[in-house]
Legacy VTK file of the C-alpha trace (Angstrom):
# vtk DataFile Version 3.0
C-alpha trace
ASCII
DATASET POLYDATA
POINTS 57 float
-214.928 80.423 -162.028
-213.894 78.168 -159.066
-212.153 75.205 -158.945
-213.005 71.799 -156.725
-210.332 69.015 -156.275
-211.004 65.499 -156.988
-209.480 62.863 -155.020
-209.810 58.894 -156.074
-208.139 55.980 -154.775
-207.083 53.388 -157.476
-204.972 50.687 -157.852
-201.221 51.181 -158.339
-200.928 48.827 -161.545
-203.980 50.660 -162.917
-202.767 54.506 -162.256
-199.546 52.877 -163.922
-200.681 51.525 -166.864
-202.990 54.730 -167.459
-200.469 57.140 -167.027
-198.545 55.179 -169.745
-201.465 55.409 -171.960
-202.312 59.214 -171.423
-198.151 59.882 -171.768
-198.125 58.354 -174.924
-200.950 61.130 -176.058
-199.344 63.851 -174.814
-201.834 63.884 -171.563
-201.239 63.344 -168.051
-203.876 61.394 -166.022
-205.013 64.721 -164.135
-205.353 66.056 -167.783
-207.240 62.989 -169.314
-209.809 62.974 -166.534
-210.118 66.605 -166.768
-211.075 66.405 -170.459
-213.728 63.583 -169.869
-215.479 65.171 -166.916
-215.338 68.651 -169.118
-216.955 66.771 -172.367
-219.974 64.992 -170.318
-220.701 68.245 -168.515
-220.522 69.927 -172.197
-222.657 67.466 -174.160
-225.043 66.097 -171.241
-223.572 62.663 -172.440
-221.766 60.270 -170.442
-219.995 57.311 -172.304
-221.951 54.932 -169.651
-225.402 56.029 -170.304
-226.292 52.915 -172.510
-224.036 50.119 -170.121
-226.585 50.786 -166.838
-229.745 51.288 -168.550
-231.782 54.091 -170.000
-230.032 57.064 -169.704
-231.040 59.699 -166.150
-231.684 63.076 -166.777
LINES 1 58
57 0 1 2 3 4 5 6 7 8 9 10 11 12 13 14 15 16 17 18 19 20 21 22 23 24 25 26 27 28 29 30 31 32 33 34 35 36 37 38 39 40 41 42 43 44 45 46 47 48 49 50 51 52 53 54 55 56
């Protein structure tokens, strides 16, 4: 199975204070937003489906 890098811009303070979050659970960022992209392809489910209206299939 292949592999596909993701690149996002955010701001520093944000990237800071997440990083200090994920550390604190043993994760790095990379790690943490491995882990969510992983569980909505797994389940189908994405934690925003109810926030922007009915969920798209």
């Amino acid at each position: 199975m292949g592999e596909k890098l993701i690149q996002l811009r955010v701001e520093d303070d944000v990237k800071a204070k997440a990083d200090d979050i994920f550390a604190n659970q043993g994760l790095t960022t990379q790690g943490a937003i491995k882990v969510f992209l992983t569980q909505v392809a797994n389940t189908g489910e994405s934690p925003f489906d109810h926030l922007f209206g009915n969920k798209q299939n």
